[in-house]
N, C-alpha and C positions, 0 to 999 in steps of 0.2 A: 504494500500500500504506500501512496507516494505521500509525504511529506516535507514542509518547506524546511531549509536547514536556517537554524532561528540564527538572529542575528544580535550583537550584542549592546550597540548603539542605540540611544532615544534618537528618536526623531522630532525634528523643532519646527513649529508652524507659526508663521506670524502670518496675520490676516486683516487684512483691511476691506470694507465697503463690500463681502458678499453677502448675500441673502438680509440676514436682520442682525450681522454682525459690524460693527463699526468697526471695532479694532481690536484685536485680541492675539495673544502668545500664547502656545499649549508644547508641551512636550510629550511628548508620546513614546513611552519606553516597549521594547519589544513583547509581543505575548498579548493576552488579553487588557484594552483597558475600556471602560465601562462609561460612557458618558450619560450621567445621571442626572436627572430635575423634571421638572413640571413639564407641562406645554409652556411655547413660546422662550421657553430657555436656550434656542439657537443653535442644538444639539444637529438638527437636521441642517442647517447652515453652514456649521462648522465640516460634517461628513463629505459634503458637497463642496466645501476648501480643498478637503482632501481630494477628492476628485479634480476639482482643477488643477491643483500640483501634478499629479499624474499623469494629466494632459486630457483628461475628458473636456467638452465642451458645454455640459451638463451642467451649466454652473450659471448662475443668474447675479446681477448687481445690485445692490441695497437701491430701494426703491429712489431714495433723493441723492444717490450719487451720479455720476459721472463716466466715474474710473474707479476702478478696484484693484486691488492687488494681492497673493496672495504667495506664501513664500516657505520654502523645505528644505531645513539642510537634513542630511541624510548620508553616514560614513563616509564625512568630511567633503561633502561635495554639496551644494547650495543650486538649488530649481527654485529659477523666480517666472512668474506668468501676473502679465495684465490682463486687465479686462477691460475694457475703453467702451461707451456707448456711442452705436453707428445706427443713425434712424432708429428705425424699431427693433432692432437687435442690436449684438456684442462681437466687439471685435478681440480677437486673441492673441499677444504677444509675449515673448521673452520662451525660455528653454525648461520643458518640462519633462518630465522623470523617463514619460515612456514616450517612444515618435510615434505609435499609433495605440491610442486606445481604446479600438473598437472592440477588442475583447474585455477587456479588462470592464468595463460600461454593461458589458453583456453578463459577465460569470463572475466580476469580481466584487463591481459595488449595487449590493443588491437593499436598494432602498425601496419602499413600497411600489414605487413607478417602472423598476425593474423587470424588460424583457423577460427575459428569463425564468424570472421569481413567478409572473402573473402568467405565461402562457399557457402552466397546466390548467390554472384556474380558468382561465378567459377560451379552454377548448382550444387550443390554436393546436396546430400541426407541430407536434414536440419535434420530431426531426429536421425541419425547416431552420428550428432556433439553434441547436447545436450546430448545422454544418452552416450556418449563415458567414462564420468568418473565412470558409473553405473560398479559395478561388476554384470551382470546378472547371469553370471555363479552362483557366492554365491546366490543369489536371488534363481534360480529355485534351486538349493539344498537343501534351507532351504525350499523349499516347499514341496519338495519331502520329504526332514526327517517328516515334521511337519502334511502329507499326512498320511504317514505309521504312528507314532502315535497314531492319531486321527483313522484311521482304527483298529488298536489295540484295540482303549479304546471300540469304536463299536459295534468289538464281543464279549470285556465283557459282553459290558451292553446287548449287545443280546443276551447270552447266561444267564443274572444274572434273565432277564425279560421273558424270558423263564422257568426257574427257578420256579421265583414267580407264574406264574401261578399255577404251583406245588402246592403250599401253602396249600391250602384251602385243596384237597384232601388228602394232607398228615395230616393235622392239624387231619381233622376227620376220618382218620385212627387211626391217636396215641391215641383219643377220645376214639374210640372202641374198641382199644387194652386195653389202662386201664379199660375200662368194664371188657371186658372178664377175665383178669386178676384175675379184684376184684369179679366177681362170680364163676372161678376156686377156689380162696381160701376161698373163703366161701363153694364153695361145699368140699373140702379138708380137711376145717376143721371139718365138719359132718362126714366124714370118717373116720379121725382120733377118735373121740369121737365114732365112732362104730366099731372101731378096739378096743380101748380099753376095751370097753363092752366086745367084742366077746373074747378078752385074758384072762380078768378076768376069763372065763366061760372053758379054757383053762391050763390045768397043767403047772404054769410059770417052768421055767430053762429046758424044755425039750430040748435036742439037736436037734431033728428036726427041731424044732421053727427056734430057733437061726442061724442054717443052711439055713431054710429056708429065714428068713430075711433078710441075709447077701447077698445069690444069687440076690432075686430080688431086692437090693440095688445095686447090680451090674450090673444087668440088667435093673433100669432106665439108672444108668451112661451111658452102654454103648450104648442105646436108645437115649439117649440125644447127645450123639457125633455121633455117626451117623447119625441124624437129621442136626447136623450142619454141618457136612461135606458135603451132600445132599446140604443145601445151600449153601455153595460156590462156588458146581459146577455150579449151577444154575447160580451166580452170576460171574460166569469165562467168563462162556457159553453168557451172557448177553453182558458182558464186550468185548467178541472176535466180536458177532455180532454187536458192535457198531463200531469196530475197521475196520471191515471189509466194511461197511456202509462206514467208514472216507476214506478208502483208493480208493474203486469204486471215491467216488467224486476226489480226487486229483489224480485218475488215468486219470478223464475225462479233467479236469483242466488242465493236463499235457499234454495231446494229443491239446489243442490249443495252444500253444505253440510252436513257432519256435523251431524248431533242428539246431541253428545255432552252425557250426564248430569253433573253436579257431582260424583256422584258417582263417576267413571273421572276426574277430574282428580285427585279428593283421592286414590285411589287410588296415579295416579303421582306426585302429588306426596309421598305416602306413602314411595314407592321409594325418590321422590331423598332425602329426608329419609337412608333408612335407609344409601343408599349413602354418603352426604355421613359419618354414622357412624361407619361403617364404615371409610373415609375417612380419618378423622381417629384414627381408634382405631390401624391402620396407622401412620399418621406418629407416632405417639406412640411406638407399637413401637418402629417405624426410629430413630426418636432416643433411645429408652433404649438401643437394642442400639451404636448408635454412641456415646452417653456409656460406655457399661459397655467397646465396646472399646479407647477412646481411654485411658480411663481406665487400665486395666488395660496398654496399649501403653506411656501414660509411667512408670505405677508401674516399668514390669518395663527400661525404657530411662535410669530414673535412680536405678534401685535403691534405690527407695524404697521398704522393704518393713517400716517400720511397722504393726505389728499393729493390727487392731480390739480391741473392749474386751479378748478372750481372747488377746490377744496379747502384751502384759505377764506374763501368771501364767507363760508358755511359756518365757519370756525368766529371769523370777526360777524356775524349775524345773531350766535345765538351765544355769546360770549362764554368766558369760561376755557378752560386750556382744550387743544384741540383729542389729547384724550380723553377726556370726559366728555368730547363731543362723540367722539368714536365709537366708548362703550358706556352702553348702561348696566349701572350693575345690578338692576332689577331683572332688565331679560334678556341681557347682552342682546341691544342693536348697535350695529356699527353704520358707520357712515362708506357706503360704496365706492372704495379707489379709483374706479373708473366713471360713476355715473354723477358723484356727492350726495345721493340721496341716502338715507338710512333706514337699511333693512336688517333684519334678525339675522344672524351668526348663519344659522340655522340655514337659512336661503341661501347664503354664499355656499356653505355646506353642499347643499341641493344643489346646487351649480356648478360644483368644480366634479360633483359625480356623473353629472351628464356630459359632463366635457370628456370625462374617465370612458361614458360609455360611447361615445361618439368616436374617440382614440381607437376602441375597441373596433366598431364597424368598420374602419379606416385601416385597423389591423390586417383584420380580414379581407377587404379588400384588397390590399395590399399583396398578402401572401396568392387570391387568385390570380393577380397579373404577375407575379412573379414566377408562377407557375408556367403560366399561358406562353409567357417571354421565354420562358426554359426550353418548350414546347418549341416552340416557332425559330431559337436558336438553335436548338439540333435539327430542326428542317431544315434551315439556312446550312447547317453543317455538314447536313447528306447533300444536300442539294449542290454546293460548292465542292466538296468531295467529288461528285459524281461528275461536272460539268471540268474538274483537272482533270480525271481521266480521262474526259474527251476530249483536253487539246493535247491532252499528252499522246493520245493515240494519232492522234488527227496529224502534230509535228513529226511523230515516227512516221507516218506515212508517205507526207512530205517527202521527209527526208529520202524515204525508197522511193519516191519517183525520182525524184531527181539522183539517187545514186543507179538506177537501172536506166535511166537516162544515161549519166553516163558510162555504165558499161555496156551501154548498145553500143555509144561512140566508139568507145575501144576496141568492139568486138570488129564492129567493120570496118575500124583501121587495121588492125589485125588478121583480118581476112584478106586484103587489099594486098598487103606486107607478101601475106602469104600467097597469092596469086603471081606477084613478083617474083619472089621468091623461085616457086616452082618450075617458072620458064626458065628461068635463070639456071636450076638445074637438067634441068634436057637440051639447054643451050649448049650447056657444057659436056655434059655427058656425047651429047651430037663428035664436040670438036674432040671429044678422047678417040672417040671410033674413028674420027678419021687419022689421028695421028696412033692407031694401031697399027701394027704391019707384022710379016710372021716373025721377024727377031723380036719380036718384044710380044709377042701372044702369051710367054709364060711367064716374063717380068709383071708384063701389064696386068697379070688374072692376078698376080701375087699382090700387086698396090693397092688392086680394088679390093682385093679381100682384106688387107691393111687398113684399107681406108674407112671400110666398113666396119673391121674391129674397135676402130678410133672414135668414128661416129657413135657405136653401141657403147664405149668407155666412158666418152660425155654424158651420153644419158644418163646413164647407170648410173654417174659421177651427182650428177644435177638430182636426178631422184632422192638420193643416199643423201643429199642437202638438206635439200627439205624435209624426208623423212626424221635428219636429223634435231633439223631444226623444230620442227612439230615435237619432237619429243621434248626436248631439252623445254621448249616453251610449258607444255603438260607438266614434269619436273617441276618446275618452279612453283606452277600454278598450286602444285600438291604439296608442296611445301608450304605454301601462304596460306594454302585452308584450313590446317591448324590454326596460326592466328585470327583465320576468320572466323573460326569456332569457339575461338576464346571471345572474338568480341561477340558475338552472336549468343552466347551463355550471359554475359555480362547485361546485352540488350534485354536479354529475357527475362534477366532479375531485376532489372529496374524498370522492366512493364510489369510484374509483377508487383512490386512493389505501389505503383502508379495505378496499378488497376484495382489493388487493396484497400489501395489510402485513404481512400471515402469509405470503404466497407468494413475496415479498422478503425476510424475515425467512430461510424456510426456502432456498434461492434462492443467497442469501449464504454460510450456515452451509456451504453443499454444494461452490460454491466455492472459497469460504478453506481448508476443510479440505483440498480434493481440492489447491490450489495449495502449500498449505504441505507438504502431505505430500509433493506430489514435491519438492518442494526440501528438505526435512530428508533423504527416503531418497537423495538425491543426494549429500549434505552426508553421511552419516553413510555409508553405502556396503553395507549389508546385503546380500549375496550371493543370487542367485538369488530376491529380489523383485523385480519388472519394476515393479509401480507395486498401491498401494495408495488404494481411492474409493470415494466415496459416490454411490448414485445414487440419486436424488429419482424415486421413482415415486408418480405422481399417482395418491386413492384411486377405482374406481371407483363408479358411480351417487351421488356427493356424498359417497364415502366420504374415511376420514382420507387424509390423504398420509402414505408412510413411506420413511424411510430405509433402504438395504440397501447394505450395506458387501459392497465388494469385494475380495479380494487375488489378483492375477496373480503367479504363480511363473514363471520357467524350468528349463526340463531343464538337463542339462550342454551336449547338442547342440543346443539355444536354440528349442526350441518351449517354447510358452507353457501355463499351463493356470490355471485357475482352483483355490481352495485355499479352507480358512475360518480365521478366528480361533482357531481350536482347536488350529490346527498352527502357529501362530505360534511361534516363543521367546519367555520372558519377558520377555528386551531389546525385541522389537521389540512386544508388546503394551502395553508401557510407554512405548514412544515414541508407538504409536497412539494409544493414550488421552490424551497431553498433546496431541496435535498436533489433536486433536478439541476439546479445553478451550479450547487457543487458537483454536479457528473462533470458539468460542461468545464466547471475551472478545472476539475483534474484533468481532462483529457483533454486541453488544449493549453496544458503545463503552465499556466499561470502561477503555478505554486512557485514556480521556478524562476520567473521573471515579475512578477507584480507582487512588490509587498507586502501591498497593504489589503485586505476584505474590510468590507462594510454592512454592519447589518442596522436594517432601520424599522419603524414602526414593526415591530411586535407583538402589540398588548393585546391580540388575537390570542395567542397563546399562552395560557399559567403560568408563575414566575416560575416552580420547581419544576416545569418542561424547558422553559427558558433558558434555564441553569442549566440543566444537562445539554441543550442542543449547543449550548457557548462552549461548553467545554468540548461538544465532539468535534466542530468547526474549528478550535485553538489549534487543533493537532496539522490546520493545512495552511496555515498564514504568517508569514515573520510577525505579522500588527494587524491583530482583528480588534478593530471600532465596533465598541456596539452601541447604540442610543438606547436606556432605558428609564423608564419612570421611577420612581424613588421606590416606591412597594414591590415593581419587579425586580431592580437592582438588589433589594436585601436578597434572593435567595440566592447570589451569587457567591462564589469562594470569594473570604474576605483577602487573600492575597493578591487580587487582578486588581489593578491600577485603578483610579478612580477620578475622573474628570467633571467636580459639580460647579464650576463658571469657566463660562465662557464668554 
């Protein structure tokens, strides 16, 4: 079980102008400390300090200030953050603890308004809130790059092992070519030694002779390049029908393939554009309605009920200090921040819960289009998928026309060559015959059979080349596919790895909760729940995966039955909800990088549940903050830190 490794330095907050704090210095030593008092004692103010040091933007500015400030040293390093008023919202300045606090907002400061804390309650999609900090997007990307790869290395290696098969039959071709070879020049050189014979026997410096030797030295020559020309037709010819093989298949390849227009992409990507909007128009929502509740939560919690501009005239009207304009302490009316008229506590009350459930629909909504967006992005991602591998196919094809293009050129240069060529030998052949005569009938049979030995020695020679070369190339190839097999393993474990990492992510979430929950319901002792879990049902046809909470009840006479969060008590959906927060902080290691936990409004739940649930939470946080009322505070261990002004 993971736990944070404690730390042994206090931590020192000086605080100016947030929430209903003017100005105040807190130290805060590691382990539990306990922020203790009434309402309106600025306990929620101050947690939301904490928060802006951290770098959340969850932080709001004392109603008559300006600029705020708010400031952390912490093992000997100092995080200062302003807060400046711009229009109707705060601007954020100076260097705070974490660079992104979207997690830490989510899993770690879990005050009543908390993602996290309320989704079980509020029915939302528990899996949604845990992988919310996932970039899945990068995720399937990197699968997709590390797919195409790994398919790359593939038809190496299938084409390297296709190859090798080769091996053997070419070995023992180049085998029998060096035969042949070595009994041509052995019959060659018998020849030579009976050409010799026969010239002795022959009037040397005759110009016939020499004429005649000269020709049929011309006439292997030109034997011999004719022969090689003949091969490369052969080999052009081979070469086009393999091309043409390649193109039949990525002709057929290409006919499965949508024909989708440019048009139906920019359409969806039209969608996503509008849904991404929409999107965003949403969270903008979500986060006025959460500034405007928070807002209004600490005004009404630190009694801070400083008028806007008409709130002065109200104040000099009915004289008297503008607090006792604010509250009566007959039936606590307050005078309206926003509107200066005076309504009961009670209505404000009433109105920052409708704001609560309005956040709520907006929630929801929310989560549909981010669904829908999810939807309509893997369409865009098959769809763009599919249309690369139709220019992919479409540029290979290209390319073969134009390369059978030009080995036609070559070929009928080649034939042309060869047409030449071939006059060229009966040209010559013509003028051996006539420079025949009977002194030289047995010289001359001997040259040509020489010459033809010579001829068949090039071949043979030119073959055993290439044969050679073919092999030695295969060689090599079968050497390097070891390394392609190493990285080819290595791809495979970090698609592995990549293709887990959301189903480990989710996986973990489903565990830690389901483990911590029975040990908190264990620890805390809620009557007649048998066990409270999450269970991880996988989506089908490639759909999402979703979480689905469950709570097991007993009768009095101990059968069991299944129940939902609706019938919960407020204590125990308030337990649910933290106990779910901390799945999320353990398995997205916060324990390990965020300090500090925040626990706020509690008075849902009994002081001696309260106690035990601070102390089970102590064990995952260098500095768990907790805000409690003075009667739930008592049932805590008197040795946790105690903070009663702030």
């Amino acid at each position: 079980m993971a736990t944070s490794e404690q730390l042994t330095d206090s931590a020192h907050f000086s605080v100016e102008n947030i929430g209903g704090i003017d100005s105040t210095e807190v130290d805060i030593p590691p382990g539990v400390t306990v922020l203790t008092g009434k309402n309106a004692t600025n306990r929620t103010s101050f947690l939301r300090s904490i928060m802006g040091a951290m770098g959340s933007q969850r932080v709001s500015l004392k109603g008559d200030a300006d600029e705020g400030r708010v400031e952390l040293t912490l093992d000997g390093t100092t995080y200062e953050r302003t807060l400046t008023r711009a229009g109707d919202g705060v601007s954020f300045e100076g260097d705070a603890y974490l660079d992104d606090p979207e997690v830490a907002d989510l899993f770690a400061f879990l005050l009543e308004t908390n993602d996290a804390r309320q989704a079980a309650a509020r029915g939302e999609q528990l899996r949604d809130v845990i992988m919310r900090p996932v970039d899945v997007d990068a995720i399937r990307s990197e699968i997709s790059r590390l797919e195409e790869e790994k398919g790359d290395i593939n038809d190496t290696l299938a084409r390297i092992e296709s190859k090798k098969r080769e091996l053997p039959e070419l070995e023992q071709r180049r085998t029998q070519l060096r035969e042949k070879i070595e009994d041509k020049r052995e019959e060659l050189a018998e020849l030579e030694e009976d050409i010799d014979d026969s010239s002795r026997d022959v009037e040397e410096g005759r110009q016939e002779q020499a004429e005649l030797e000269d020709k049929l030295q011309e006439l292997r020559e030109t034997r011999s390049e004719l022969e090689s020309i003949r091969r490369k037709i052969e080999r052009q010819e081979e070469s086009i029908s393999s091309l043409k093989r390649e193109q039949n298949e990525l002709e057929a390849d290409l006919d499965e393939l949508p024909e989708t227009p440019m048009g139906d992409h920019r359409d969806l990507d039209s969608e996503i554009e509008r849904l991404r909007g929409e999107r965003q128009d949403l969270n903008t929502e979500i986060n006025e309605l959460r500034s405007l509740i928070q807002y209004n939560e600490e005004r009404l919690e630190a009694e801070d009920y400083e008028l806007l501009e008409d709130g002065g005239a109200a104040a000099e009207s009915g004289g008297g200090s503008v607090t006792d304009q604010l509250v009566d302490s007959d039936d606590e009316t307050v005078v309206c921040w926003t509107c200066g008229s005076s309504v009961e506590r009670e209505q404000i009350e009433s109105t920052i819960e409708r704001l609560k459930s309005i956040r709520t629909e907006k929630v929801e909504e929310l989560n549909e289009v981010k669904s829908t967006l999810e939807e309509k992005k893997q369409e865009q991602q098959e769809a763009t998928k599919k249309q690369r591998q139709r220019s992919n196919i479409e540029e290979k094809l290209d390319d073969i026309d134009a390369e059978l293009d030009r080995r036609d050129e070559q070929i009928d240069a080649l034939k042309a060559n060869r047409e030449s060529l071939t006059e060229d030998v009966e040209s010559l052949e013509s003028e051996v015959e006539n420079l025949e005569s009977a002194d030289f009938d047995e010289i001359l049979s001997l040259h040509k059979e020489a010459n033809q030995l010579e001829f068949e020695i090039d071949s043979l020679e030119s073959d055993l080349d290439e044969v050679t070369e073919e092999i030695e190339e295969i060689e090599d190839d079968v050497e390097r596919a070891e390394d392609l097999r190493e990285k080819r393993a290595e791809l495979v474990e970090e698609l592995t790895d990549q293709r887990t990492k959301i189903d480990q992510i989710e996986a973990e979430a489903v565990d830690s909760f389901n483990e911590h929950m029975e040990s908190i319901l264990e620890l805390l002792g809620y009557e007649n729940i048998e066990r409270i879990w999450i269970e991880r049902i996988e989506g089908t046809s490639g759909g999402q995966t979703r979480f689905e909470l469950h709570i097991v009840r007993t009768t009095e006479n101990g059968a069991a039955y299944e129940d939902t969060i609706d019938h919960l008590s407020e204590s125990e959906r308030e337990v649910t909800g933290l106990i779910f927060a901390l799945a999320g902080y353990l398995v997205h290691d916060l324990h390990e990088t965020v300090p500090f936990m925040l626990l706020d409004s509690l008075e849902a739940i009994d002081s001696d549940r309260i106690a035990r649930l601070v102390e089970y939470f102590a064990d995952y946080a260098d500095f768990l903050v907790v805000a409690l009322l003075p009667e739930d505070a008592q049932a805590l261990d008197d040795n946790f830190a105690r903070v009663t002004s702030i």
